[in-house]
C-alpha positions, 0 to 999 in steps of 0.5 A: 858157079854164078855169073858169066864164065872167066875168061882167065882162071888160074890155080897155085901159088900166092903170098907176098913179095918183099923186094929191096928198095936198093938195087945190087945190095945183099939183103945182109946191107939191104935198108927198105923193102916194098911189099907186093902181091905175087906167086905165079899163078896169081900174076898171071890172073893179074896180068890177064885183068891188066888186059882187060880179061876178066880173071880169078885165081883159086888158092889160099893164104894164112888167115893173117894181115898177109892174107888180108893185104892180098886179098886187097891187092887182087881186088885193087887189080880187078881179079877176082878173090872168090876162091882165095880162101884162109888156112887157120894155123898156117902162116901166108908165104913171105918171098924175098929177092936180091936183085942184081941185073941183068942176070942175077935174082936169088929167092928166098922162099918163106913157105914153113911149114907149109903154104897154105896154097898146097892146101887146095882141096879137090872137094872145094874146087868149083868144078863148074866154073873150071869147066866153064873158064875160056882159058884154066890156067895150073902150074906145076907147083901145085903138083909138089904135095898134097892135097894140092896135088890131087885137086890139081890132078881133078880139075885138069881131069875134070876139065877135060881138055875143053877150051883152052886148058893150060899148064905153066911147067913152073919147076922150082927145085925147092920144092921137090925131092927131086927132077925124077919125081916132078917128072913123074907128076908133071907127065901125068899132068900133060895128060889133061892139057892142051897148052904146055909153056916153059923154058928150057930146064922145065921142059928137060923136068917135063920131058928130059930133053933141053933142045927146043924143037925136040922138047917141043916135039916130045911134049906134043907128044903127050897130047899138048896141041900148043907148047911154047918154050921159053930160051932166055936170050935166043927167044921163044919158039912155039909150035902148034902142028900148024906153025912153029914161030920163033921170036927174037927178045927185046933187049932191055936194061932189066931191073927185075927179071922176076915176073917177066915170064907171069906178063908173058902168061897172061899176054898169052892168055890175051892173044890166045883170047883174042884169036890172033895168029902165033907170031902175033901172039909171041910177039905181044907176050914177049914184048910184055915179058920185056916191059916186065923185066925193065920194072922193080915189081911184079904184079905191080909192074903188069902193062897193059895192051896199050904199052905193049903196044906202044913198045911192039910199034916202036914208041916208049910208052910201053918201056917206062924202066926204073933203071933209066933205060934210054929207049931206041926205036922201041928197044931199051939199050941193054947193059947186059943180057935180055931177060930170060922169060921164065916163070916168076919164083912165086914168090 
């Protein structure tokens, strides 16, 4: 490692996102498509740096202009690529979306024959500079084969626990044989972190429970000193054996309720970062899930603390919705449900 440590280091998923220009339409009719970085681990380092945290990812991509546009991208939103590295023979994953608000987003996941960034080997991990990041940041998807798996397992393992050390529970069926076995991984996992984050049916993945207090208390359990679960439109609740906080959501008119949950992310590496007390931290992180969802893109839509800001304080400079939301004491009046926080699908 050279340099001063990361604040923000995080593991798994990338490729590119292919959203539809026209909202409500099937991709059968849709004309336009915008093209934009994502997977979730690399929206959530994008998400820090919008925040001024100095962050990088370690994945990898196909050695292709898909690869290259990424690599472009990281660098266009200040995270560092170091550790992005191509995988001759392999194609960069391509994900499409429907989009139909408030609630309704299929994904198409285009990661054949397999995506580079399950490629991840334990003997190219940096294992000073994951030792050395303020805050390690891995998902669950990296657990799903190997050798992805096992050099995620060695950097947690290597790791230790130190500072803050964090696994997104991230579950996407589609990448598993089944519940049981991601079970499986995922509690081994718990095992080396400190942060566990998650809505209800990951932590029913994780721990086999979908009550958020008793989820929570299962997987403090584990070792976990803070969990965070994520309950769609009742909220988040977190707890970390000193406090348990439950936040409200911000309703808004959501266009895009993918990567609301990577804003979330890198919010909460943010005021984790900056040492704030829990319900501060929830709050920030939820109002930039919020600001998120109201937006088209992902990575591309991140906000940074001045809008999140501005939304938290009551004004509408943090809620600019491409749906034309009518902003009302800092709270967009919604046309349906609030966005769940979730993980994005990675696309």
């Amino acid at each position: 490692m050279s340099g001063d440590p990361f604040d923000v280091l995080t593991m798994g998923r990338i490729g590119v996102d292919v959203y539809p220009l026209q909202v409500g339409v099937s991709l059968r009719e849709v004309e336009t498509f915008g093209k934009y970085l994502g997977g979730s681990a690399t929206n959530v380092a994008v998400a820090a740096a919008r925040h001024g945290r100095r962050s990088a990812v370690i994945t990898r991509t196909g050695e292709d202009p898909f690869g290259q546009f990424l690599h472009d991208a990281l660098r266009r939103f200040g995270v560092d690529d170091r550790w992005v590295t191509a995988v001759p023979g392999l194609p960069t994953p391509v994900t499409f979306c429907e989009i139909f608000p408030p609630d309704h987003f299929p994904i198409y996941f285009y990661r054949w024959p397999k995506a580079p960034d399950l490629e991840i080997a334990a003997d190219e991990l940096d294992l000073d500079a994951i030792r050395a990041a303020r805050i390690f940041w891995v998902t669950v998807t990296g657990l799903c084969a190997e050798p992805s798996r096992s050099a995620t397992l060695a950097a947690l393992q290597a790791r230790g626990r130190s500072g803050l050390t964090v696994l997104d529970l991230d579950y996407r069926p589609v990448f598993w044989p089944s519940r049981e076995e991601a079970r499986r991984w995922v509690q081994q996992a718990l095992g080396h972190v400190n942060v566990a984050v998650g809505n209800l049916d990951e932590c029913d993945t994780a721990v086999g429970l979908r009550e958020p207090k008793a989820a929570a208390d299962a997987l403090r359990d584990h070792g976990v000193e803070l969990v965070v679960v994520k309950q769609g439109p009742d909220g988040v609740l977190a707890a970390d054996g000193r406090a348990e906080v439950q936040v409200p959501p911000l309703p808004v008119e959501v266009v895009n309720g993918i990567g609301a949950g990577d804003a979330f992310g890198g919010a909460l590496c943010h005021g984790l970062l900056a040492g704030w007390e829990l319900g501060r931290v929830m709050r920030f992180a939820n109002a930039a899930g919020a600001i998120v969802a109201s937006r088209l893109a992902c990575a591309d839509a991140m906000p940074d603390s001045a809008e999140v800001e501005a939304l938290l304080r009551g004004g509408s400079g943090g809620l600019k919705s491409e749906a034309g939301a009518q902003v009302v004491g800092g709270h967009a009046e919604p046309s349906g449900s609030p966005p769940v926080n979730k993980g994005s699908p990675g696309a």
